[in-house]
N, C-alpha and C positions, 0 to 999 in steps of 0.2 A: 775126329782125332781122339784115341785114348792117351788120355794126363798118367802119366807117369805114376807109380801110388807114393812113390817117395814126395814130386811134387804135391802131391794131394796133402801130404801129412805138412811140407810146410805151408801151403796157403792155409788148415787147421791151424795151427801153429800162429800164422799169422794174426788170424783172426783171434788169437784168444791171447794174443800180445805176449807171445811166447818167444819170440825170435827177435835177433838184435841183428841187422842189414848194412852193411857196409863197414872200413876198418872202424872209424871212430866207433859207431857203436859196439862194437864188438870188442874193444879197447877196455868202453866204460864197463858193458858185461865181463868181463875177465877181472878185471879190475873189484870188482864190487862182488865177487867171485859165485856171481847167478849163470855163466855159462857153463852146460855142461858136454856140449860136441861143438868144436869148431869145424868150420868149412872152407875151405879155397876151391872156386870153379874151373874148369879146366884152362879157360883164357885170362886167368888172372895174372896182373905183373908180377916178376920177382920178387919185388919191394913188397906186395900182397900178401903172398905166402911166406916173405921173412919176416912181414910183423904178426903173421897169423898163428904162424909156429910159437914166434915168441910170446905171444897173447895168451895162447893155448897155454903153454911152459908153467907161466909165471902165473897163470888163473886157478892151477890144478884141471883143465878141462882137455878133453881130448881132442886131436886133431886129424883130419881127413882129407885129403884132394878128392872133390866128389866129380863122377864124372857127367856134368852139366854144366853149360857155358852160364856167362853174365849175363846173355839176351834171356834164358830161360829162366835165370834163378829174379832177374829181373820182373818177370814177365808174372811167375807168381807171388812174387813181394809186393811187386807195384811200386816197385825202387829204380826206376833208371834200368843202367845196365854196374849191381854191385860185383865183386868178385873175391867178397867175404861173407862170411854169415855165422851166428851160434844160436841154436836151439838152445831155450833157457829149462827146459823142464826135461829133467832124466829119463822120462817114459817116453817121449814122443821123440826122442833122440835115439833111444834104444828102437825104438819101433821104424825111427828112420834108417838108420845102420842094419837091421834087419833084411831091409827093402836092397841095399847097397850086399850084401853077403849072397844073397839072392842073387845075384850078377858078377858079383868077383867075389867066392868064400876067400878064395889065396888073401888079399889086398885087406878087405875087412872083418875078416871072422876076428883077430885077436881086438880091433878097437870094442866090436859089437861086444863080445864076453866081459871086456871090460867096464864096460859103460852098462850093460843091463847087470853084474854084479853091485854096480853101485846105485841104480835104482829099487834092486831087492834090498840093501843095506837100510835106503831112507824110507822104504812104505815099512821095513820092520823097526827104525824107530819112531815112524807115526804112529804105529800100532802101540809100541810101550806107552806113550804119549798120552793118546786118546782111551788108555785103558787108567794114564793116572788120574787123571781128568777127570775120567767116570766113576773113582770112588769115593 
């Protein structure tokens, strides 16, 4: 079976403890405002997607219906069967919306531009950063 690349980037993701898996986590990530793509899977409840939106809203982070159920987003988190999720790091969220544009540009091309505008934003103030640093 070939793994999905988008699944592939959140088991990375996973592993490097980048991703926040189910509403409460995903709550706290908005909240603490480390998320920066939120996700609802396709069989997510209502109640799911109305607090994921609002998470998203009130976190500043973007938000997505990605087209993969609970069993799957489950199956590479090693979460049950969740039907929320937010990638905490800009880049590997961009680089997942990438993977999503590839299959629907209509649906995701404006989050993607969105979301990797805002990861060019933050590697250009690490760079002012790590150049104040260095003098």
């Amino acid at each position: 079976m070939n793994l999905d690349q988008n699944l592939q980037i959140l088991g990375i993701a996973r592993k490097a403890g980048l991703v926040a898996v189910g509403g409460d986590a995903v709550g706290v990530a908005t909240r603490t405002g480390k998320a920066r793509l939120v996700f609802t899977t396709t069989d997510a409840s209502e109640g799911a997607l109305r607090r994921a939106r609002m998470n998203a809203q009130s976190g500043g982070a973007i938000y997505v219906a990605v087209p993969y159920t609970k069993f799957e987003l489950g199956n590479i988190t090693g979460r049950g069967s969740p039907g929320t999720a937010a990638i905490l790091d800009a880049g590997l969220a961009a680089r997942f919306l990438r993977g999503l544009v590839e299959k629907d540009p209509e649906k995701y091309g404006g989050a993607a531009e969105q979301l990797a505008e805002e990861a060019r934003a933050l590697a250009g103030k690490r760079k002012q950063t790590s150049r104040r640093t260095a003098k």
